[in-house]
ROTORBA-136318 format. One line per field, with one value per residue (C-alpha): residue number from 1; x, y, z; residue in one letter. Coordinates in nm, 4 decimals, padded with zeros to 6 digits. Layout:
BEGIN
n = c(NUM	...)
east = c(X	...)
north = c(Y	...)
up = c(Z	...)
res = c(A	...)
END
This chain:
BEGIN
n = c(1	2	3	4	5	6	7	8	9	10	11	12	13	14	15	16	17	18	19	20	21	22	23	24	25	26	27	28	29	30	31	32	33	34	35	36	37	38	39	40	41	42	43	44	45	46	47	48	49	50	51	52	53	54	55	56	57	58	59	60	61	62	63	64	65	66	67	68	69	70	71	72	73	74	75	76	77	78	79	80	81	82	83	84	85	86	87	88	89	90	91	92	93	94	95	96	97	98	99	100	101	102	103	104	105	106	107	108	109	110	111	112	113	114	115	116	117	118	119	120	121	122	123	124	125	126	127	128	129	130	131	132	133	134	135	136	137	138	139	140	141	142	143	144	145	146	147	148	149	150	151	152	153	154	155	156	157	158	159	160	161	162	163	164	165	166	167	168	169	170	171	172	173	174	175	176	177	178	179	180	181	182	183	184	185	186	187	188	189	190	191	192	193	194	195	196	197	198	199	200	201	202	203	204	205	206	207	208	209	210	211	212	213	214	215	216	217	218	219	220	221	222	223	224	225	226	227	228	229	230	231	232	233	234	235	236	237	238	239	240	241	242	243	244	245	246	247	248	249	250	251	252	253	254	255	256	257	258	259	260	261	262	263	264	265	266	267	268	269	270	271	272	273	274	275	276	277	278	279	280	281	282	283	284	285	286	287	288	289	290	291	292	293	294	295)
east = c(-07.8088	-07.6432	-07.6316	-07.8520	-08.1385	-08.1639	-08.1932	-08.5036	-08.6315	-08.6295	-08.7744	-09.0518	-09.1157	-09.1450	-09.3606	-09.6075	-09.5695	-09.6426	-09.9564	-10.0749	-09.9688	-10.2310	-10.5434	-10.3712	-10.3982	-10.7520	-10.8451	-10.7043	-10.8609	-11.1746	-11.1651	-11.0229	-11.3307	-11.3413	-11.1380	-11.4990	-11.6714	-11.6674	-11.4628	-11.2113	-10.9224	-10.8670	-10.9971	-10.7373	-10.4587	-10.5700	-10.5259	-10.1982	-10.0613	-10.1202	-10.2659	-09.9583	-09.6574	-09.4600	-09.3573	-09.6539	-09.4153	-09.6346	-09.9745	-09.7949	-09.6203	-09.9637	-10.1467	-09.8168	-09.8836	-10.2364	-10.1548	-09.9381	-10.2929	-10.5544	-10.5280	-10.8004	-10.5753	-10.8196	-11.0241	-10.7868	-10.7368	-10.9222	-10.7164	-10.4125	-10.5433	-10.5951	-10.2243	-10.1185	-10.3289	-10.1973	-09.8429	-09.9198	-10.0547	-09.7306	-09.5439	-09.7218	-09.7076	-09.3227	-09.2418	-09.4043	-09.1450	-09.1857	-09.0813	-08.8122	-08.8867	-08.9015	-08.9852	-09.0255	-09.1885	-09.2165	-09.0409	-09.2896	-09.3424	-09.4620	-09.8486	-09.7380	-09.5674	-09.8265	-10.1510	-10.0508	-09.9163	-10.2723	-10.4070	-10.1149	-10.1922	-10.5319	-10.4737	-10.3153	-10.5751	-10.7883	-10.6057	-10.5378	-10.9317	-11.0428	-10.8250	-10.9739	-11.3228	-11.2356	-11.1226	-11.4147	-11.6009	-11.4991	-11.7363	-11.4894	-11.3244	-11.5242	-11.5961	-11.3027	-11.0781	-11.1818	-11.1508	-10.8045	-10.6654	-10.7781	-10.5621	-10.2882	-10.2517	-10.3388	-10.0762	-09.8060	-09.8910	-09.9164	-09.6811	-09.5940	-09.3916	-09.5512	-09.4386	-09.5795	-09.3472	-09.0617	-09.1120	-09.0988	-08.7442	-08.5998	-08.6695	-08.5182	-08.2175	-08.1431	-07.7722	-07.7287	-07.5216	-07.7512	-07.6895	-07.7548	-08.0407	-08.1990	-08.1151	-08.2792	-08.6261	-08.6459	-08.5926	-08.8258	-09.1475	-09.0731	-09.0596	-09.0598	-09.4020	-09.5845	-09.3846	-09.4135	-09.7997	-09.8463	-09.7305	-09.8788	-10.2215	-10.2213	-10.1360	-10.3696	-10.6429	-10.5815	-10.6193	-10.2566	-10.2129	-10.0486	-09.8091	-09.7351	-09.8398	-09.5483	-09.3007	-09.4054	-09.4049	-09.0474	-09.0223	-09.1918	-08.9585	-08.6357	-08.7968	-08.8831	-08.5858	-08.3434	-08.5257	-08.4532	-08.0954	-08.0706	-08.2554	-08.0052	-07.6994	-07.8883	-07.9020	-07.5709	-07.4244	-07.6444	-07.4634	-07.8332	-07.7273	-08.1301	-08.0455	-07.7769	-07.8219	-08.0490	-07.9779	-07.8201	-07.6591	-07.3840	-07.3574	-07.3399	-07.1533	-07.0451	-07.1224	-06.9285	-07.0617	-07.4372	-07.4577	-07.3326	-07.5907	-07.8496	-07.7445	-07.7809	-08.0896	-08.2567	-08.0941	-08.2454	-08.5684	-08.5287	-08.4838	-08.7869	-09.0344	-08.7878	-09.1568	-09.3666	-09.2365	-09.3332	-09.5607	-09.2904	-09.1496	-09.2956	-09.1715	-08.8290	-08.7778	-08.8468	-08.5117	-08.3517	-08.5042	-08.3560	-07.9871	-08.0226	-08.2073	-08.0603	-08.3180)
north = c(-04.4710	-04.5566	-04.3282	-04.5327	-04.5956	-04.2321	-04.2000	-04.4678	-04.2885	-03.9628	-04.1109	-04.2427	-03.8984	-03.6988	-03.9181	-03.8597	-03.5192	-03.4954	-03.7110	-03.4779	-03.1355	-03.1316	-03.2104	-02.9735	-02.6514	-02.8045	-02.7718	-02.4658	-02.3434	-02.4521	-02.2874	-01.9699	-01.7502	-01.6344	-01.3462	-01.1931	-01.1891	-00.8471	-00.7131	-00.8596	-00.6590	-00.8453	-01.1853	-01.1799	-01.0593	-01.3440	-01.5693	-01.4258	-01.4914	-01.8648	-02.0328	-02.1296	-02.1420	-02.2806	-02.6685	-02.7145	-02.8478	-02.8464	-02.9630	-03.2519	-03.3357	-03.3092	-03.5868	-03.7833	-03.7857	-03.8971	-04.1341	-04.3374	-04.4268	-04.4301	-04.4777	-04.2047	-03.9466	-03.6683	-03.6730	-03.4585	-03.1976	-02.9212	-02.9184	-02.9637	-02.6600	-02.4685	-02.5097	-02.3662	-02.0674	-01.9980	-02.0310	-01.8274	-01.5376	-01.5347	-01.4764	-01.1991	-01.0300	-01.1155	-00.9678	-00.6328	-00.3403	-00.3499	-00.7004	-00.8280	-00.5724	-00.8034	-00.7280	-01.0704	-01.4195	-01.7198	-01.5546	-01.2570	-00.9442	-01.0205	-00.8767	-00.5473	-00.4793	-00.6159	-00.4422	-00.2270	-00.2392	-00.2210	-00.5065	-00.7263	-00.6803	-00.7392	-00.9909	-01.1859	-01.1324	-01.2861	-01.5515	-01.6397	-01.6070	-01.7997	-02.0979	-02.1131	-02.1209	-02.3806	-02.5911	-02.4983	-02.5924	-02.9726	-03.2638	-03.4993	-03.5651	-03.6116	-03.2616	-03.3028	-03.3851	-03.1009	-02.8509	-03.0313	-02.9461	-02.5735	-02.5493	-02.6907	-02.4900	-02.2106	-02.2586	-02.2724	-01.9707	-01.8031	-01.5605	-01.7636	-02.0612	-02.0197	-01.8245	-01.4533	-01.5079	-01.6620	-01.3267	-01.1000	-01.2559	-01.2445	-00.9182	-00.8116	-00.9990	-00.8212	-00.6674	-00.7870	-01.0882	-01.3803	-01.6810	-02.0923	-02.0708	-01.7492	-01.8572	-02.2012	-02.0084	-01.8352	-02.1105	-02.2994	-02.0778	-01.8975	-02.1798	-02.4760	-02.5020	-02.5162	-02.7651	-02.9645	-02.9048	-03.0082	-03.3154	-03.4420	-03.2843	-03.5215	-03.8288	-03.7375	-03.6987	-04.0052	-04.2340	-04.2314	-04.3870	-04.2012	-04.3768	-04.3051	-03.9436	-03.9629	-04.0859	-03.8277	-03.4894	-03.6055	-03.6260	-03.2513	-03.0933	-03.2126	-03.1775	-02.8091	-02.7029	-02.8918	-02.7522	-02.3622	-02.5075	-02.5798	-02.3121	-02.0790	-02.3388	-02.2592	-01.8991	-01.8241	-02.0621	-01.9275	-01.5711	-01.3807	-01.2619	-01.2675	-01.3093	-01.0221	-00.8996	-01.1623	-01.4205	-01.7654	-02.0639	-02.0180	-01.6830	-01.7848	-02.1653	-02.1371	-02.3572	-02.7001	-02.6697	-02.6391	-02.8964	-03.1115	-02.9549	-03.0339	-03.4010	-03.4742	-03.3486	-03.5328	-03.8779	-03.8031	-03.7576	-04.0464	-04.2490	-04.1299	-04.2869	-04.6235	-04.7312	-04.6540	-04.9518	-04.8862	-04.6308	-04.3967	-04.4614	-04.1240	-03.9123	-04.0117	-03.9857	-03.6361	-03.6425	-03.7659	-03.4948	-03.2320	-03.3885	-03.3731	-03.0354	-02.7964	-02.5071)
up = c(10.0089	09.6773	09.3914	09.1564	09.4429	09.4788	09.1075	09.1200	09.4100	09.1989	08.9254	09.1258	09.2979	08.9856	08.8177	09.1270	09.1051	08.7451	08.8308	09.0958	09.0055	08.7011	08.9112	09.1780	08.9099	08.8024	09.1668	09.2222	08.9251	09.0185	09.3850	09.2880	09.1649	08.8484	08.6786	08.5614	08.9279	09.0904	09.1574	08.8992	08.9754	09.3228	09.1674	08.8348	09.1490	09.3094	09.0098	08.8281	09.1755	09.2726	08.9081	08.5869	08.8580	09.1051	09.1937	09.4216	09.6594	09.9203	09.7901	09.6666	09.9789	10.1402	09.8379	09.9308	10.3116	10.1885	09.9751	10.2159	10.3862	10.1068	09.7075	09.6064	09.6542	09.4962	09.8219	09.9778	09.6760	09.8331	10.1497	09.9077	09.7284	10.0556	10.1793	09.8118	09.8866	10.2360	10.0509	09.7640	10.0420	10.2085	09.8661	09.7801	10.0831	10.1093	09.7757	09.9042	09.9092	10.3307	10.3270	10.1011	09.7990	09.5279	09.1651	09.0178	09.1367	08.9040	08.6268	08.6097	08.7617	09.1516	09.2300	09.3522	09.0637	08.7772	08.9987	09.2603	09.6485	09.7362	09.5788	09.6544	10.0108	09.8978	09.6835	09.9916	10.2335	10.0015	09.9249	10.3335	10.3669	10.1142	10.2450	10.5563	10.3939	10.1269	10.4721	10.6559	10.3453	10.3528	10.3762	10.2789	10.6131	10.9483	11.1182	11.4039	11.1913	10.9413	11.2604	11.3712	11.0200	11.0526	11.3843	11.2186	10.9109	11.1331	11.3289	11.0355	10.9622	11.2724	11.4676	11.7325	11.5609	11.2131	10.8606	11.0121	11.2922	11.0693	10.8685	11.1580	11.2711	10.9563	10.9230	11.2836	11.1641	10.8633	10.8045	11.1591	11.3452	11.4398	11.6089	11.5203	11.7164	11.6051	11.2786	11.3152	11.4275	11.1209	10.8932	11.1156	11.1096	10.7765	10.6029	10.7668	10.9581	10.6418	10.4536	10.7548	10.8423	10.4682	10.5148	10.8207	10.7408	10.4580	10.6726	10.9428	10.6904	10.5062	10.8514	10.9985	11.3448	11.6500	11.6371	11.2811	11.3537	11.5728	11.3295	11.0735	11.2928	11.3539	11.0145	10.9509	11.1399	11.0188	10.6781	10.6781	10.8223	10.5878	10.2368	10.3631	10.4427	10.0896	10.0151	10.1380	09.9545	09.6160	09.6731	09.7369	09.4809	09.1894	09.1790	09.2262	09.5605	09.6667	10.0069	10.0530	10.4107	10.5297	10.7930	10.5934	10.6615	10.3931	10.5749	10.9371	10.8862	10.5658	10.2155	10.3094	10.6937	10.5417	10.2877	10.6072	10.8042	10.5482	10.4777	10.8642	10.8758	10.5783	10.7690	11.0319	10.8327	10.6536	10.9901	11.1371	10.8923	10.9078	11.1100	10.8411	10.6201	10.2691	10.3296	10.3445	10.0333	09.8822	10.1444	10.1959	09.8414	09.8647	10.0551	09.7691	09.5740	09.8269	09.8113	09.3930	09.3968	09.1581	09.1184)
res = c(X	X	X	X	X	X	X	X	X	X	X	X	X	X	X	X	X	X	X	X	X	X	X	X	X	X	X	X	X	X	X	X	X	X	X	X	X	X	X	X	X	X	X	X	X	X	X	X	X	X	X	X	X	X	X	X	X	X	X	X	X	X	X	X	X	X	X	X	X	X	X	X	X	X	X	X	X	X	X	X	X	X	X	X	X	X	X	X	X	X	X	X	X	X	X	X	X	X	X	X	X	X	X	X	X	X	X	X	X	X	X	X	X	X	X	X	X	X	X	X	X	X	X	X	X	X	X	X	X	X	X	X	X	X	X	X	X	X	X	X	X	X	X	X	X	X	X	X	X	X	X	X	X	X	X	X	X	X	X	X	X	X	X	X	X	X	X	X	X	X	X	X	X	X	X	X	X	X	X	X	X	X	X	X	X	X	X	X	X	X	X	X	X	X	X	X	X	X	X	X	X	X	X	X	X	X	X	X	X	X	X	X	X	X	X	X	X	X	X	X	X	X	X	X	X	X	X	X	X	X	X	X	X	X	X	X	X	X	X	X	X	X	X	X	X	X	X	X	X	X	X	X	X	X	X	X	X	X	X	X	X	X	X	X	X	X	X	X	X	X	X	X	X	X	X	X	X	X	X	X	X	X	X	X	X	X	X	X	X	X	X	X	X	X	X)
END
C-alpha cells in the first residue's frame, strides 16, 4: 500500500477514534460507581485505574467492528466499556510486585503503589466483576447473543488460551530460553485474545454474517499477535529496557527479523477482510496504524 494511502487511512482512523474515545470515558464514567459509594477506597482504586488514561485501543476496535454493520455505534458502548474493564483488571494485577513489579502505568504511579497491594488486587477483582455484570446487564442485544458475548470475553481472559494463561507463560519464561512457538502462545493469550475478542464481539453484535464472522476471526488472530510483535519492537528500541528478562521477539529473532514478522502478519490481516468490501475499511486501517505506530 502506498505511503500516502496509509497516511489517508490514518487520518481516517484517528478521527474515529477521537469520535469514540469521548463517549467511551462518558460511558465508562457512567458504569464505574461513584468515588463517594462505600466503600470509596476500592471504588476511587477502581476509578484512578481505568477513567483519564490509556488509547482505548480496544473499546474502539470493538465500536469499529460495530460500526462496519450498523451506524448507531453508541448501542454497543456498554460492551465497549466492559472489554476496557476486563483490560484495565489485567493491568493492575500485572503491575503487582508478583507479576511484573511495576511502579508506574499511564504516566502515574500504578494502583498498588497509589493505594496499597491489597486494594490493587481488589481493585481488579472488582473491576473483572463488574464487567461481567455490565454484560449480563445488556438489553440492547438479543439474550443469545448477549450470553455468546459473555463466553467470548470470557474466554480472552481465561487460562486456557486467554490473558491469565498468557500471564502464567510469560512468567515461566522469564530469564529463560523459549522457543517461536512458546513465544507465539504468550503473545497470543496475553495479549492477543482480547484485542482480537474486541473486535469480533463488535461485529457479531452489530449483525455480521458467518461468513464475515469467518473473515474477521482470521483477521483477530493475526491482529493480536502482530500489535505485541510491535509491542516488543517499541520496547526494545525506546531504551526503557521494560521487558529485560522477559520472553521478546527482538530477543528471540532479533529487531530486522520482527518488524518482518510483524509486516507479514498485518498482510495477512489485511487480506482476510479483502471479503468484507468497504466494511473493512476501519479495521484494516488499524494496520496502517500498527506499521506507523511510534508510542
Amino acid at each position: 500500500m502506498p505511503f500516502h494511502s496509509k497516511q489517508r487511512m490514518n487520518t481516517e482512523l484517528d478521527a474515529f477514534f477521537d469520535r469514540v474515545r469521548p463517549a467511551i470515558e462518558t460511558t465508562l464514567g457512567a458504569l464505574l460507581p461513584p468515588e463517594t459509594s462505600t466503600p470509596r477506597r476500592i471504588h476511587q482504586a477502581m476509578r484512578y485505574s481505568t477513567l483519564d488514561g490509556g488509547k482505548r485501543i480496544r473499546p474502539c476496535l470493538c465500536v469499529a467492528g460495530f460500526t462496519a454493520y450498523q451506524k448507531e455505534w453508541r448501542l454497543v458502548l456498554p460492551v465497549a466499556a466492559a472489554i476496557e474493564m476486563v483490560h484495565s483488571y489485567s493491568l493492575i494485577h500485572d503491575d503487582l510486585p508478583a507479576m511484573d513489579d511495576d511502579d508506574f502505568r499511564r504516566g502515574k504511579y500504578s494502583c498498588h503503589k497509589q493505594f496499597s497491594e491489597a486494594l490493587a488486587i481488589l481493585a481488579g477483582d472488582g473491576l473483572l466483576t463488574l464487567a461481567f455484570e455490565v454484560l449480563a446487564r445488556s438489553t440492547d442485544f438479543p439474550p443469545e447473543r448477549v450470553l455468546r458475548v459473555i463466553t467470548v470475553i470470557g474466554q480472552s481472559a481465561g487460562t486456557s488460551n486467554g490473558m491469565i494463561a498468557g500471564q502464567v507463560l510469560d512468567l515461566e519464561g522469564e530469564n529463560t530460553e523459549v522457543t517461536a512457538n512458546q513465544l507465539e502462545a504468550i503473545h497470543r493469550s496475553k495479549t492477543g485474545a482480547l484485542i482480537g475478542a474486541a473486535v469480533w464481539v463488535g461485529a457479531y453484535l452489530g449483525g455480521a454474517s458467518v461468513s464475515d464472522l469467518s473473515s474477521i476471526q482470521i483477521y483477530c488472530d493475526r491482529i493480536g499477535l502482530a500489535f505485541q510483535v510491535v509491542d516488543d519492537i517499541l520496547d526494545a528500541t525506546d531504551g526503557h529496557n521494560r521487558d529485560e528478562g522477559k520472553a521478546t521477539y527482538p530477543g528471540l529473532f532479533g529487531l530486522d527479523k520482527s518488524r518482518v514478522i510483524a509486516h507479514d502478519l498485518m498482510t495477512e490481516a489485511r487480506e482476510a477482510l479483502a471479503p468484507l468490501g468497504k466494511r473493512g475499511d476501519l479495521l484494516s486501517a488499524f494496520c496502517d496504524y500498527l506499521e506507523t505506530r511510534t508510542n
